[in-house]
N, C-alpha and C positions, 0 to 999 in steps of 0.2 A: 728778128721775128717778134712782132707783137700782136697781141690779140684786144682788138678791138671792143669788141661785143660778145657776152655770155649770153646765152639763152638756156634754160633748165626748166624741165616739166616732166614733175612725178620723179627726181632723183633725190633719194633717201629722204630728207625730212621738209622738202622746198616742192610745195605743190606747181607753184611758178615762179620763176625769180626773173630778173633780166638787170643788168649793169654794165655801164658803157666805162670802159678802162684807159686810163693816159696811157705812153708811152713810156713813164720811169716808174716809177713808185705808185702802188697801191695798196693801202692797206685797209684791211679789214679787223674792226672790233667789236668787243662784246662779252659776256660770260662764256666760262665755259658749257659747252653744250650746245650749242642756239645754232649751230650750222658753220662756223667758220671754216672749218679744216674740210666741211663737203665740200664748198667752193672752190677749193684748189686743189680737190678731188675729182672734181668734174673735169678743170682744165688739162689734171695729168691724164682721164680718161681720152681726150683728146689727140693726145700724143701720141699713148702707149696703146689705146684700145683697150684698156684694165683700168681697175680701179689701182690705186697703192695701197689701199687701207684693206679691202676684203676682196678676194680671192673670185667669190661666188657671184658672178652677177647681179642672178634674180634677187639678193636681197637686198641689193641698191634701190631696187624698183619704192617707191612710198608705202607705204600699208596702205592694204584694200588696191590698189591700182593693178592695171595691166602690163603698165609698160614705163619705163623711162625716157627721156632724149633727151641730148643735150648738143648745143649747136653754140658753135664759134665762129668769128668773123677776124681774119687774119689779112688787113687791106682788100686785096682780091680774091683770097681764096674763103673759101666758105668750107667748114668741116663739121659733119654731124655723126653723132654715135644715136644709135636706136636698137631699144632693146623689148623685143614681145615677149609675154611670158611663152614658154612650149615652142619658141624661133630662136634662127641662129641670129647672134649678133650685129648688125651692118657699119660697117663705115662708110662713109661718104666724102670725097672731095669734091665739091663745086656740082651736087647733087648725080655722081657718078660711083657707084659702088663700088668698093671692092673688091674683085675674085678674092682676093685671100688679105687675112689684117694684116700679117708680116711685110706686105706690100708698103702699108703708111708710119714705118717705123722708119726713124729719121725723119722723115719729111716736116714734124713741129719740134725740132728740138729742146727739149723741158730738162730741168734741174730742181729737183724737190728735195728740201731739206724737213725732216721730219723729226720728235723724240721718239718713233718708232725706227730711226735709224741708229738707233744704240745696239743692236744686233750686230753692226757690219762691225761692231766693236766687240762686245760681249759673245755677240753668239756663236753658231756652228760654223763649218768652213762654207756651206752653204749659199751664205748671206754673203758671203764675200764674192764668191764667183758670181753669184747674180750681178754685186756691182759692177765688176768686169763687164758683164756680158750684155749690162744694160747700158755702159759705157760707149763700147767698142761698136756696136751694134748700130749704135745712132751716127755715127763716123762712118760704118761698113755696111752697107745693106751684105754682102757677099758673107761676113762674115755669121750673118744670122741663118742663111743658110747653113752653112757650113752644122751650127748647132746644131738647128733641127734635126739634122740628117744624121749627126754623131748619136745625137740622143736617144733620136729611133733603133739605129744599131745596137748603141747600149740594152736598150727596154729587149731589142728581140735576143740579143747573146745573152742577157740574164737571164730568160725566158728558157733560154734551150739549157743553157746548164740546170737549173733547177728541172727540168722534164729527166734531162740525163742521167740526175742523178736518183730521182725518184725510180725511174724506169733501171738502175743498174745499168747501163750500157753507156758507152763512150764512141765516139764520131767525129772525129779530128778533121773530118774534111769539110762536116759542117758549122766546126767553130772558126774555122782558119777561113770559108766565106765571111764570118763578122769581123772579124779580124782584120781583114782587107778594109773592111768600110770605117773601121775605129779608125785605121791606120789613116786612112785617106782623108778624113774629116779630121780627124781627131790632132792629128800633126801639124795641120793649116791653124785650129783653134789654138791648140799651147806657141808656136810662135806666134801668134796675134797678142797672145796675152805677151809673150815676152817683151817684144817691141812697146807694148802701150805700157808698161807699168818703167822701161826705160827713158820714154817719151812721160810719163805720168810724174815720177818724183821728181824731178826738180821744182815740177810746178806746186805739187803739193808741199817741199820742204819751204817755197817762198811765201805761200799762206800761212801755214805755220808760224814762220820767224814772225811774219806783220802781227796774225791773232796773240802770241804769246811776249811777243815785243823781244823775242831772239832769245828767252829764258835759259831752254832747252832744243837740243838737237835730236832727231828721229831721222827714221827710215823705215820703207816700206820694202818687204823682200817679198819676192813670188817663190813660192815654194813648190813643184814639180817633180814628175819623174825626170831623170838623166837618157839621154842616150836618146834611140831611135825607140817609136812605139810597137811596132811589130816585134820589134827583138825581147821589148819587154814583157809584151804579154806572152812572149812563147816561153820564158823566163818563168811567167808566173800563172800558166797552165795547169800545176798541179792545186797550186793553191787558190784556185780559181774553181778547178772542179769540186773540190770541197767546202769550202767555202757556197757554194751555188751564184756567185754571183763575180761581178769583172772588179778585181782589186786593183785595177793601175789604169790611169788613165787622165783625160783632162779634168775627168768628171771628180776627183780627187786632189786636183789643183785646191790653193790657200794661197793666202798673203799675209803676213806676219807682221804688226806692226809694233814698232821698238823703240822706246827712248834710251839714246845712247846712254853706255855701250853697251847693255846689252838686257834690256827690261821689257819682257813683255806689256804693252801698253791694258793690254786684257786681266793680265795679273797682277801689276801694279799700279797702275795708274789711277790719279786721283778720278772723281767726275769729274771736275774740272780740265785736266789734263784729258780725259776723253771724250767730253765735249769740245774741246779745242781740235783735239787729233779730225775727229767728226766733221766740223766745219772745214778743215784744212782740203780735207776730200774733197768734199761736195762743192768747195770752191776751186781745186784744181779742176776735178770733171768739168764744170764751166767752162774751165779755160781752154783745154784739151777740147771738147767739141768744138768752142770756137774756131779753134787754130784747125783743126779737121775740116769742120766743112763751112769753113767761112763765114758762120749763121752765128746771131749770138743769142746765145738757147733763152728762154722765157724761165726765170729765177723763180721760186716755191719756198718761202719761210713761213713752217707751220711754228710757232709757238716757241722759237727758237731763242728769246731774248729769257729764258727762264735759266735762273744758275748763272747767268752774266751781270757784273755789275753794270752802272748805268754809265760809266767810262766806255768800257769794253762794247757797249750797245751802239752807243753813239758813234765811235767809230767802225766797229761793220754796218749801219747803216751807211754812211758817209762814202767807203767801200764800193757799196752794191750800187748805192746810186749815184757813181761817179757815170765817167765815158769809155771805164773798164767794161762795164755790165752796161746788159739791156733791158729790157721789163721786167719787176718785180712786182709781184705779187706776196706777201705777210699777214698774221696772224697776229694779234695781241691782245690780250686778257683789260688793257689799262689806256685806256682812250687817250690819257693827259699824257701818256710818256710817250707817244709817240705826235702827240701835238707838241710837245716840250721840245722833241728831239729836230724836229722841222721848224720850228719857232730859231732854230738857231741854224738851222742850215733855208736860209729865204728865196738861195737860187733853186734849189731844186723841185723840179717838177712832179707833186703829187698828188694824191684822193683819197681823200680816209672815208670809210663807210661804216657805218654802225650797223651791226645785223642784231635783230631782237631773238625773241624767242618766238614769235610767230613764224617766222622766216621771211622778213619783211628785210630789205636793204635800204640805207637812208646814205644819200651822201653830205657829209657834215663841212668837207673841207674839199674846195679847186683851187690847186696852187698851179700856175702854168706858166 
């Protein structure tokens, strides 16, 4: 999958931008600040129909504007996001709207590597199941159903036990209807997860060994309820009523990640070592979509060469824009190192762009 042609109007700080993209390597430079990371912000809204960075649509929109769009050229398909203030949000494929955005999920498959991905390391278990779910999802349309549907169950059996227990009264007949729907959703989503993080670590421990040059050994555990799900929420019915809310379930899944034999990567691990762990992921996910649905997902390196020596750079560029990977897209604070790093790699096909701080795009460099 590659994307041809951006077009942006009125998204965050680019009143209009437009850049025409190769097919391997693109990069983008300049200070911080000046719009880089919007750019590959736009393209993951394209994907995902979300921004990665902020949550809230309307304040993507420019100050003072009404609206944003952004439109991509992907050979023959044509994809646009448009956003009014006070309207729902639209997708477009090939100027055909979408009933519903879960509809265009998979359809551009994207891999964004961010330093705001130090959560799926550092933070809550949260962040983690999102990467699961943002994984599996781009391979499963089936599978994002399945979520939806768990999650709305969850929202309404949390719902009823907090009534239940304000109200003093108990209704076993109408938690045992949520019950069914956890079980029936929620069963399909933990073996998806098991299968993928089966199917997922070998690939992640081979990035690894390449980024760390086989230092150190890790592994990634899924961590789960046991057994069947209906048995276990009937198990944990009492402490559920009190509690007011559903303690067991997908929605409490985690992955554990460990440098043998036995170190939490979270607790011990240098940055270094979790910057490493970090890329190991985000380069297996690659791989793992690939090998899913045949497609080789369109690569996102925001700012990612920070804390890597200029060894370590050069070879994950070298990497990324082998015959491994397909279109990338990056981020860099330093114009010369990444002219430097292409200056020694003459076969590969790239485009360096300078963005200012007007939000003006210059293309400085056609290697083809």
């Amino acid at each position: 999958m590659t994307l041809d042609h951006l077009s942006l109007a009125n998204f965050k700080n680019y009143a209009e931008a437009e850049v025409d993209l190769c097919s391997n390597v693109n990069c983008f430079v300049g200070n911080n600040g000046v719009g880089k990371t919007n750019l590959l912000d736009a393209v993951y809204y394209l994907s995902f129909c979300k921004s990665y960075l902020n949550p809230i649509d309307t304040q993507n929109i420019r100050r003072g504007e009404d609206f944003f769009a952004i439109h991509g050229t992907y050979g023959e398909l044509k994809v646009s996001c448009v956003l009014k203030r006070g309207q729902p949000k639209q997708m477009k494929l090939n100027k055909k709207v979408y009933r519903a955005l879960a509809e265009h999920i998979g359809r551009i498959p994207l891999v964004m590597v961010s330093p705001n991905d130090q959560t799926l390391i550092i933070g809550g278990s949260d962040a983690r199941r999102k990467f699961m779910d943002g994984v599996i999802s781009q391979a499963d349309s089936g599978y994002l159903n399945h979520l939806l549907q768990y999650n709305k169950a969850l929202d309404q059996r949390n719902r009823l036990l907090k009534q239940m227990f304000d109200d003093r009264v108990w209704d076993e007949q109408s938690v045992l209807l949520w019950d069914q729907q956890l079980t029936r959703h929620g069963e399909f989503i933990t073996d998806s997860r098991r299968r993928f993080i089966a199917d997922f670590e070998p690939l992640f421990n081979d990035y690894f060994n390449f980024i760390s040059n086989g230092r150190e050994q890790v592994k990634v555990v899924f961590d789960s309820y046991e057994g069947r799900l209906d048995e276990r929420l009937i198990e944990a019915r009492q402490a559920d009523r009190y509690a007011q809310y559903t303690t067991v379930g997908p929605h409490k899944d985690d992955l554990e990640f460990i440098i043998c034999p036995d170190m939490p990567v979270k607790r011990y691990g240098s940055q270094g070592q979790q910057k490493t762990f970090l890329l190991a992921m985000k380069l297996a996910q690659f791989e793992y979509i690939y090998h899913s649905c045949g497609i080789k997902p369109i690569l996102l390196l925001d700012d990612i060469f920070d804390k890597l020596d200029i060894v370590r750079v050069k070879q994950l560029v070298q990497l990324v824009a082998g015959e491994r990977f397909g279109q990338v897209l990056l981020t860099d604070t330093q114009p010369g190192r990444v002219e430097a790093i292409f200056d020694e790699l003459p076969n590969v096909e790239h485009r360096i762009f300078s963005v200012d701080e007007d939000g003006s795009i210059t293309q400085l460099r056609n290697q083809s």
